[in-house]
C-alpha positions in Angstrom: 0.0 0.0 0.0 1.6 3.2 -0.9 0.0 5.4 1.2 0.9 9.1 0.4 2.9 11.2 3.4 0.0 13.2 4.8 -2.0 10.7 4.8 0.2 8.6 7.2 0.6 11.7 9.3 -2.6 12.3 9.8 -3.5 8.7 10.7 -0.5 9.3 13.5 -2.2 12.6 14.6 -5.9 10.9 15.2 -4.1 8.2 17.0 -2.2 10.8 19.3 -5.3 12.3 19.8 -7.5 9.5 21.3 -4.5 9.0 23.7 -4.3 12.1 24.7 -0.6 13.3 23.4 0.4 16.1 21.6 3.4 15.3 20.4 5.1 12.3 19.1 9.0 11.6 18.4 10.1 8.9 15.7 13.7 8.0 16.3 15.2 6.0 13.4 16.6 2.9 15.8 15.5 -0.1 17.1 15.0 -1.4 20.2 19.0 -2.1 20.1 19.4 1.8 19.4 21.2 0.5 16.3 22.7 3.0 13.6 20.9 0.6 10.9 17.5 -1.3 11.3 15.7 -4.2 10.1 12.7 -3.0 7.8 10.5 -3.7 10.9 11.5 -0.4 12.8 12.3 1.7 9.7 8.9 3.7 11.2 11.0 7.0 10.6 11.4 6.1 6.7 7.7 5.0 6.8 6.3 8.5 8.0 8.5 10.4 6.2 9.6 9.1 2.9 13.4 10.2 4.4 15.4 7.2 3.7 18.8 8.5 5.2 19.6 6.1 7.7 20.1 8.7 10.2 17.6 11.4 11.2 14.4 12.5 14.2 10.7 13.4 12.9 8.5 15.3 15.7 5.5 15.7 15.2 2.7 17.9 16.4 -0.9 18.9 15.8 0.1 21.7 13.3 3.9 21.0 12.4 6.3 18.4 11.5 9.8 18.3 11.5 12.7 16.4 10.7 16.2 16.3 12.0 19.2 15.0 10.4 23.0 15.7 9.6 24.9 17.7 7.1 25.4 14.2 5.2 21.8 14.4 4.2 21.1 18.3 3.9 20.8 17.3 0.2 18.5 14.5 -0.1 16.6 15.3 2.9 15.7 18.4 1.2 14.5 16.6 -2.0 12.8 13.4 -0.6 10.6 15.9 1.8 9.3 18.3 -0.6 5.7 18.5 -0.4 5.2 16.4 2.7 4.5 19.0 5.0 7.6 18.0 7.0 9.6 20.7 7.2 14.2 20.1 7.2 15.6 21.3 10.5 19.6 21.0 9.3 21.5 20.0 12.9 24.8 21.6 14.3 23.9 25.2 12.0 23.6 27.5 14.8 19.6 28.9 13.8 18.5 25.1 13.4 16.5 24.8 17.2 17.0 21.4 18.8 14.2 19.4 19.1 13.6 20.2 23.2 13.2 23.6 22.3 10.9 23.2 18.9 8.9 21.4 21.4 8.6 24.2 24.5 8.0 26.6 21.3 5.6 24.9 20.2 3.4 23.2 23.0 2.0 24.7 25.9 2.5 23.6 29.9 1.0 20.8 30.9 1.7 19.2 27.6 2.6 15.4 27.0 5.4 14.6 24.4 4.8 10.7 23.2 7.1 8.3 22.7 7.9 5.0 22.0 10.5 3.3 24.6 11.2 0.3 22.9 13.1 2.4 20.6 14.6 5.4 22.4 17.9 5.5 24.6 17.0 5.6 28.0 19.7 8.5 28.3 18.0 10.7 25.5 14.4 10.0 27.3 16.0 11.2 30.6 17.8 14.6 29.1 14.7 15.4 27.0 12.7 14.8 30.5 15.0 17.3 32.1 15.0 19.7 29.5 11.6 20.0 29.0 10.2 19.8 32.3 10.9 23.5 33.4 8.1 24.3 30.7 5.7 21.5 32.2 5.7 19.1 29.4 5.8 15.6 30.1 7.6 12.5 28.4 5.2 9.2 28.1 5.7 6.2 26.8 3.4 4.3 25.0 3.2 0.7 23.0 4.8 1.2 19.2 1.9 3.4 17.4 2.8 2.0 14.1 1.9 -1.3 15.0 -1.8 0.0 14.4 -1.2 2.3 11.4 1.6 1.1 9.4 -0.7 -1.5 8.1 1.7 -3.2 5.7 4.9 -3.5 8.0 7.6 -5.9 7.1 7.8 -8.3 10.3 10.5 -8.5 12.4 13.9 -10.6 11.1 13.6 -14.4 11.4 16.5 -15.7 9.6 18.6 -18.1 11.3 22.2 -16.8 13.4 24.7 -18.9 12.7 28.4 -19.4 14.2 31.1 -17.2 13.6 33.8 -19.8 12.9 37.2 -19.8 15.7 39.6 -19.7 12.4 38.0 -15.7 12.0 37.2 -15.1 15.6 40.2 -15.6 17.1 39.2 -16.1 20.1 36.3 -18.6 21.8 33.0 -17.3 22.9 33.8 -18.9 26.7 37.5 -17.1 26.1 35.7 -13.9 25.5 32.9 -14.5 28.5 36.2 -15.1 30.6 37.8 -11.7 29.6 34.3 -9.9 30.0 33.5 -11.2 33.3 37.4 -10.0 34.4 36.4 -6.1 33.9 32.9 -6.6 35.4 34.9 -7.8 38.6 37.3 -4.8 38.2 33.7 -2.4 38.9 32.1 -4.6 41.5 29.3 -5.1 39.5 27.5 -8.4 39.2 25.5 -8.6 36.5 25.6 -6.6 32.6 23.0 -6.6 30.4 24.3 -6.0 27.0 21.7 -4.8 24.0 24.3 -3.4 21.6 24.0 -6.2 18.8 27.4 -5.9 17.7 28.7 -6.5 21.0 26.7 -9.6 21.8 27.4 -11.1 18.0 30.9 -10.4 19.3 30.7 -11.7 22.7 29.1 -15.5 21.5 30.4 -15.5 18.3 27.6 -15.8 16.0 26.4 -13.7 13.3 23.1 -13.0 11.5 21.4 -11.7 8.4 18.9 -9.5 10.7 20.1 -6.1 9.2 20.8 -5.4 5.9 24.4 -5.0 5.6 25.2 -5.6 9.2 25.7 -9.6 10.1 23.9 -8.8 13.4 21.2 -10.7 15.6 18.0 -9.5 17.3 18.9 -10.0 20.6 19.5 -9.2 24.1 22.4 -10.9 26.7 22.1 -10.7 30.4 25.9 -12.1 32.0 26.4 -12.8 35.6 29.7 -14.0 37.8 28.6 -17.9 36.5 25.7 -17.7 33.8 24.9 -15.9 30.9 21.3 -15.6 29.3 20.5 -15.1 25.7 17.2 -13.7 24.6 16.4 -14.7 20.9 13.1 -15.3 18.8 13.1 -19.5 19.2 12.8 -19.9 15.5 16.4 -18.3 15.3 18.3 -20.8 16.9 19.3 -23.6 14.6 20.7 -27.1 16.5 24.2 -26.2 15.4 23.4 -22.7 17.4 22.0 -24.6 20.3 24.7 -26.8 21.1 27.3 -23.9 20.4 25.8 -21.7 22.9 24.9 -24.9 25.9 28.8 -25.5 25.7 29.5 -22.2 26.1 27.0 -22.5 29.1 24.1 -20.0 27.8 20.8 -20.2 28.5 18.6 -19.6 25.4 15.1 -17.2 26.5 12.6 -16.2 24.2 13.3 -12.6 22.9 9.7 -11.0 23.9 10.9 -12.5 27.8 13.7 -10.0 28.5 11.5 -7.5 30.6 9.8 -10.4 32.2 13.3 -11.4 33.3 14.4 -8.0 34.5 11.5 -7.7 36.4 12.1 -10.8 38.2 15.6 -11.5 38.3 17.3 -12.0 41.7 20.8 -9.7 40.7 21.7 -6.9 44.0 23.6 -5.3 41.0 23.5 -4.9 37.4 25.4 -2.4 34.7 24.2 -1.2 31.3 24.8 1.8 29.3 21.8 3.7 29.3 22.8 5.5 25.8 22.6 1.7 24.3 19.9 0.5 26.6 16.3 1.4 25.6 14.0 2.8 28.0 11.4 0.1 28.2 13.9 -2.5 28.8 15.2 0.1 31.8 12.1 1.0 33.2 11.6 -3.1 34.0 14.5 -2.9 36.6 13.4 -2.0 39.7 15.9 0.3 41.7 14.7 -1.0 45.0 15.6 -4.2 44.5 18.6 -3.8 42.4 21.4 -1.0 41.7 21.7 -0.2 38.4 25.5 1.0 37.3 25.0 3.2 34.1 28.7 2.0 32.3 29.9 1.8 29.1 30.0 -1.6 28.4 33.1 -3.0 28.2 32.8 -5.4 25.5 32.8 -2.0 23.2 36.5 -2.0 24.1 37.4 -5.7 24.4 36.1 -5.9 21.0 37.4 -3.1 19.2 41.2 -4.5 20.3 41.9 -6.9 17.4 43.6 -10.0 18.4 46.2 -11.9 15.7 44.0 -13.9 14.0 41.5 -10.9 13.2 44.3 -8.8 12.4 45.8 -11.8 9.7 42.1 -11.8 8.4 41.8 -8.0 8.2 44.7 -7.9 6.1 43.9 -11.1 3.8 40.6 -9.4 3.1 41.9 -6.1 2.3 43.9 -8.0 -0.4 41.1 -9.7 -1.5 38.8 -6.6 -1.9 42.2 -4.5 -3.5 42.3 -6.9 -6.4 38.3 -6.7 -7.1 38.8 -3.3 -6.9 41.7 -2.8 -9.5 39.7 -5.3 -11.9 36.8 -2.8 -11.7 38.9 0.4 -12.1 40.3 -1.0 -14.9 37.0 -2.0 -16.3 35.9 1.7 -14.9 38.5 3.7 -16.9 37.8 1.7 -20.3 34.0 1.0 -20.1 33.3 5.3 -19.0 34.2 6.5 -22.4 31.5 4.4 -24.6 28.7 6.5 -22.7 26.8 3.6 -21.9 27.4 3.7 -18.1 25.3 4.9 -15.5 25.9 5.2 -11.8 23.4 2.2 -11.0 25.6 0.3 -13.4 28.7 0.8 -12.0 27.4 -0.1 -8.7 26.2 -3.4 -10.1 29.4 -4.2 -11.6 31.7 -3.3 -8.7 29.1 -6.0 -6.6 30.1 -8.8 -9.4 34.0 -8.5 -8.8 33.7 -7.9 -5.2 31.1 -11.5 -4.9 33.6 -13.4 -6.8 36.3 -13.1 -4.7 36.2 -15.8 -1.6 34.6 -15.7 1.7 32.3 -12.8 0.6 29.3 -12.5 2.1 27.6 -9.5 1.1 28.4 -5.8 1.2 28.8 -4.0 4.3 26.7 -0.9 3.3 25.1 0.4 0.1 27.1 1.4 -2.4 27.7 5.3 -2.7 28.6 6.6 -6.7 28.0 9.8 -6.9 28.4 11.4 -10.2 29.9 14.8 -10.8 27.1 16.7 -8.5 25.9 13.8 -6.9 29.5 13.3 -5.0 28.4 16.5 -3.3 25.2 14.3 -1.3 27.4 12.8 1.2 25.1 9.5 1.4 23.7 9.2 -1.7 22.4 6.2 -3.3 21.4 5.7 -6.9 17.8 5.0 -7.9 16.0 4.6 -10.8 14.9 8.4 -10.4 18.5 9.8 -9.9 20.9 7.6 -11.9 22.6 9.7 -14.6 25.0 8.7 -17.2 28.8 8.5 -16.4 30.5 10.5 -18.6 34.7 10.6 -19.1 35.0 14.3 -17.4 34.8 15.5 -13.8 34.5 13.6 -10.8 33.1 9.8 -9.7 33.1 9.6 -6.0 33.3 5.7 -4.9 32.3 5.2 -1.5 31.6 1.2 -1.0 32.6 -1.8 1.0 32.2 -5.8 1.7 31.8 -8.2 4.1 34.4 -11.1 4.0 34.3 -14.2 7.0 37.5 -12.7 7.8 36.7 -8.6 7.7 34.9 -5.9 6.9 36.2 -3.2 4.3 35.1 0.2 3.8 36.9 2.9 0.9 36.5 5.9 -0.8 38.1 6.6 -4.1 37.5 9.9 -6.1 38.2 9.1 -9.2 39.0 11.7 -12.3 37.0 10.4 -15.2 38.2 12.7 -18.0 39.1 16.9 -17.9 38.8 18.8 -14.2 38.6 22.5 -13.2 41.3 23.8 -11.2 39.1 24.1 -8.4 38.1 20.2 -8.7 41.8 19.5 -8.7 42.9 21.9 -5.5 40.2 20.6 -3.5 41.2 17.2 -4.7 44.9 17.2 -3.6 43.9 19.5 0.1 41.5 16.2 0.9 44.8 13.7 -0.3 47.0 16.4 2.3 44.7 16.1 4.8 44.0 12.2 4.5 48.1 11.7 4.4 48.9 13.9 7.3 47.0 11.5 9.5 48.4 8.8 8.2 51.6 9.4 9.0 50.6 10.6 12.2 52.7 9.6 15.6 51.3 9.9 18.7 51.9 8.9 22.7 49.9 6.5 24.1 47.1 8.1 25.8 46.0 9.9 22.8 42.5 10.4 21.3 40.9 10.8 17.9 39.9 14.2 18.6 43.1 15.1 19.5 44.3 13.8 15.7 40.9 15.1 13.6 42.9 18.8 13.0 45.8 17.0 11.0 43.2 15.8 8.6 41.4 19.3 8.6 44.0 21.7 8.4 44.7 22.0 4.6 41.4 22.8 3.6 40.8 25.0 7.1 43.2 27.5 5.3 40.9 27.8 2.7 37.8 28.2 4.8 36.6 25.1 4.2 35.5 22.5 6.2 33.4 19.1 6.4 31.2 18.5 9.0 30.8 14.5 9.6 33.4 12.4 11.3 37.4 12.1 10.3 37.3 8.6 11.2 34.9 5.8 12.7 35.9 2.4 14.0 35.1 -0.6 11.7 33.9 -4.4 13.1 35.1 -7.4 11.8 32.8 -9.3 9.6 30.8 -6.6 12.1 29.2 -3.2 11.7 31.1 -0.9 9.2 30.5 1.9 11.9 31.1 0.3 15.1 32.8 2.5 18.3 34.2 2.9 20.9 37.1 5.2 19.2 36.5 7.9 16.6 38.5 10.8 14.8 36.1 13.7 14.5 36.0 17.2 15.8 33.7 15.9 19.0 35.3 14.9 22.1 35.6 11.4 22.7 37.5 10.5 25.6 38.4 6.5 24.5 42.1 6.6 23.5 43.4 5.1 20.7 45.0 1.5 21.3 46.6 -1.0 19.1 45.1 -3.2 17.3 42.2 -0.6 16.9 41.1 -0.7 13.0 39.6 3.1 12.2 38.9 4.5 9.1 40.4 8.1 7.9 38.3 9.9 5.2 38.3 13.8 5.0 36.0 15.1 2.3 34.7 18.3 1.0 31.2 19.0 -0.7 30.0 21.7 -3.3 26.5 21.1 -3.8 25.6 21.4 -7.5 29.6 20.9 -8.4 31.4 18.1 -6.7 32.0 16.1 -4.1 35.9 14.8 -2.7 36.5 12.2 -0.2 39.7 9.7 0.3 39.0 6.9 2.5 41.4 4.0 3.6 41.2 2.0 6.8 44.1 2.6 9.3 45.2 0.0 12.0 46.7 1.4 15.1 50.1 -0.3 15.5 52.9 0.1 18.4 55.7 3.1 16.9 58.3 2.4 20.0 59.1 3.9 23.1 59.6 7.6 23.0 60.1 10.7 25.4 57.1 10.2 28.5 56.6 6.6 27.3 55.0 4.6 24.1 54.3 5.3 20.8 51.4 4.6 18.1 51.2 4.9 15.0 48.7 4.5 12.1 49.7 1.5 9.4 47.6 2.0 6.0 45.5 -1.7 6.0 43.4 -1.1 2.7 44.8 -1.9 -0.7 43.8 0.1 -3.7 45.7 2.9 -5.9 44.6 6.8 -5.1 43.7 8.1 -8.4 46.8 10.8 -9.4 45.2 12.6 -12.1 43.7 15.6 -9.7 47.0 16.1 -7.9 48.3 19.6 -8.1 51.8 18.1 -7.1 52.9 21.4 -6.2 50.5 21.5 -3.5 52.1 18.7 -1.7 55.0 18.3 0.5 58.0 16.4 -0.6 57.0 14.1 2.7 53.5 13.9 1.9 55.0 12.6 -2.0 57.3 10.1 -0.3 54.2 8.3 1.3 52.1 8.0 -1.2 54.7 7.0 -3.4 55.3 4.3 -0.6 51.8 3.7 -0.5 51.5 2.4 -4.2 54.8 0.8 -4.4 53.2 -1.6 -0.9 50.0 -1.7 -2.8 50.8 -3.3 -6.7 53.4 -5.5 -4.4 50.5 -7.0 -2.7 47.9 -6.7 -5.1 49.9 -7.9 -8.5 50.7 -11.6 -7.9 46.4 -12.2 -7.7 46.2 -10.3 -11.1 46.5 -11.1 -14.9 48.8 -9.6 -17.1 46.9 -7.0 -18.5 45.3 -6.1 -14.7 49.1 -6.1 -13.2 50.0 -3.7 -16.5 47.5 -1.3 -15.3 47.8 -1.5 -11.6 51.5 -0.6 -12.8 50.6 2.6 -14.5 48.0 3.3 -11.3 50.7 3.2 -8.6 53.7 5.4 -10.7 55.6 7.0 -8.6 54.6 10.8 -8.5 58.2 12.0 -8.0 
């Protein structure tokens, strides 16, 4: 049923007002807070039409809003025109937040809806606090869309299955062991852990649950000597079963976690209340039990590769570098017949990347943005947009895969014919930027905010600037965005450590021109003892040449030459033995040296 925008609205509104509310806010998580959802909780998309994956609608008895980032200024703005939602562009200083939309726009004694399953008990507690001086009220109420959204997908019911030892690294009752170690270190008894990432981590499984991310719906309770795993029944396979017994799990049926919080016998028990939802929360009682709001610290555990992830990061790197010099090679002869589109190209990178062994699917949707379309920092193709590929200007290539043994994430810009100066000078700042941080050395103790500037400051001098994140940590065979270290201009106070596997992509965006970003992945290695102590260091993991064609050489520094040059010269040394003759002829000409 394709039910037209307003018309949804206005089915939420008559809901909202038979129970009383006067304002309802549609988060676009689940009841995992996850980043990306199963179609089940894509309720955000559904009363929208916004299909970023990242964004707020509020919605009153007279206005609607939505809230997202500057990657989606863009197609925010086109996907909402005539819906009556009106674009409320975050971190611009006259965008309101949505606490004080609300007090402008409801009176005291006021009740602002929401569904708990599917908001952070930490954002229902600072939007309580915030709005309460005005006399407005936070409630929540059972899922709304569950009576309107007629034609909802149901939830996931694919089958998990094992995440094998020879890619883990590292038994699930080897990584209970090391979990139940830091709980001791806090006194605490008891976590609860809803973060699906972490608990496909923790028991080594994985799913098909959420496009692109090999997650599973689920929730894990761990004490001192059990652990409890809450999954739909029709989700465990007998393999599963006995995996998680030997590990000594007890399986529960998802729906039963509140039931068991309710009930369970625990003086003590930690969560994070930014990755805990606030239904889930509210079924702990505080009289009976102390609840420890914690990071959770399989984040950490987890994002500290051990040596058999690290072997398998690097093996699928090369794996994913040689699909990806078959398809630039393919790119660069098949642009000039004019027959390409940017839905095409996406479909053909898929077929080189699927060939190559242990893939398993892609680990988000494919960015190729076109000339203008670079400048829509998350765009995706569709029917509607897809233009032709033409040999001139600009092809940004933002994509990724998911191998057994890794998860790869790259951004190429790639020079498809003739540039303007302008194309090429903000072409070679982003390469500046993106090689000052990787050459970056730093003392132990030292976080990603404290590195963003290195990758900022070339195009800073031009008054320029981007506005998402420098860097984001990558899972393995995981989440492509996955915490608990970032390098972005927000304070974060998790330190970088080896074995940490971040990304490093500076960009810059012109909208109706062009769009620039360089992406590799960058592991966090030991660099020796210094002055005060240790030393890290970033070692370059993914393996793919940096198109030359838009590099003002002049613009760079003989040092920032010398690793590049070192970059390519690693790269066609890895890449070349897994290549034919013509491929390894090309590859050749693609990693030159620039001096």
């Amino acid at each position: 049923m394709n039910q037209p925008i307003n018309q949804r609205i206005d089915a939420l509104r008559a809901l909202l007002k038979r129970e009383g509310i006067d304002a309802f806010i549609i988060p676009s998580t689940d009841p995992h807070l996850s980043e990306y959802v199963a179609p089940h909780w894509k309720s955000r998309e559904w009363i929208s039409g916004f299909t970023g994956s990242a964004g707020t609608v509020v919605i009153t008895a007279k206005k609607a809003g939505l809230w997202t980032d500057s990657r989606y200024f863009l197609q925010a703005a086109q996907q909402l025109e005539g819906s009556g939602i009106d674009l409320y562009k975050e971190m611009l200083p006259e965008t309101p937040s949505i606490p004080d939309f609300l007090k402008t726009n409801l009176e005291a004694d006021t009740i602002v809806g929401i569904d708990g399953k599917v908001f952070s008990t930490a954002k229902v507690m600072a939007l309580q606090d915030d709005l309460v001086q005005n006399r407005i009220t936070i409630k929540s109420i059972d899922d709304p869309m569950a009576e309107i959204w007629t034609d909802r997908p149901s939830m996931p019911e694919a089958p998990a299955f094992i995440h094998e030892m020879k890619y883990a690294g590292k038994s699930c009752p080897e990584k209970l062991a090391a979990i139940r170690q830091e709980m001791k270190k806090t006194g605490t008894e008891t976590l609860l852990v809803s973060a699906l990432d972490e608990i496909a981590w923790a028991l080594n499984i994985r799913g098909n649950d959420v496009h692109c991310n090999p997650v599973v719906v689920s929730y894990l309770l761990i004490t001192e000597e059990e652990a409890h795993f809450f999954i739909q029944p029709p989700k465990v396979t007998r393999e599963l079963s006995t995996h998680l017994k030997e590990a000594g799990i007890d399986i529960h049926s998802y729906e039963e976690i509140e039931c068991f919080l309710r009930n369970m016998p625990y003086n003590s028990i930690m969560l994070d209340t930014a990755k805990t939802n606030y239904a889930v929360y509210s079924a702990i009682s505080p009289d009976y039990c102390q609840i420890i709001d914690a990071c959770s610290p399989i984040a950490l555990l987890k994002a500290i590769r051990n040596e058999q992830e690290i072997a398998g990061i690097h093996a699928a790197m090369q794996r994913d570098g040689v699909a990806l010099v078959k398809f630039l090679k393919w790119l660069e002869e098949a642009v000039p017949t004019g027959k390409e589109t940017e839905i095409s190209i996406d479909k053909k990178l898929h077929e080189f990347r699927a060939a190559q062994p242990l893939y398993m699917g892609e680990s988000f949707d494919t960015i190729a943005g076109y000339k203008e379309h670079g400048a829509i920092v998350h765009y995706e193709a569709t029917p509607e947009t897809d233009i032709p590929v033409l040999p001139e200007s600009f092809l940004l290539l933002d994509s990724g895969a998911q191998y057994l043994d890794g998860t790869t994430d790259i951004t190429r810009t790639i020079a498809l014919g003739k540039l303007t100066e302008e194309e090429k000078a903000d072409y070679t700042l982003i390469l500046k930027g993106h090689i000052d941080l990787a050459m970056a050395v730093f003392p132990e103790g030292t976080r990603g905010t404290q590195l963003d500037v290195l990758a900022r400051m070339p195009i800073w001098k031009y008054r320029m600037n981007f506005l998402h994140g420098t860097g984001h940590g990558v899972g393995h065979f995981l989440n492509v965005h996955e915490g608990p270290q970032s390098i972005r201009m927000n304070e974060n106070p998790v330190t970088l450590q080896a074995g940490m596997v971040t990304s490093n992509e500076p960009g810059v965006y012109k909208a109706g021109s062009h769009g620039i970003r360089t992406e590799n992945l960058i592991l966090t290695a030991p660099a020796g003892e210094g002055m005060f102590g240790n030393y890290l260091k970033f070692e370059t993991i993914t393996l793919c040449p940096i198109c030359k064609k838009g590099i003002i050489k002049e613009m760079l520094t003989e040092e920032e030459i010398g690793w590049l040059d070192e970059y390519h010269r690693n790269v066609y040394e890895k890449l070349s033995p897994d290549l034919n003759n013509e491929e390894r002829k090309w590859l050749k000409e693609a990693c030159k040296a620039l001096k």
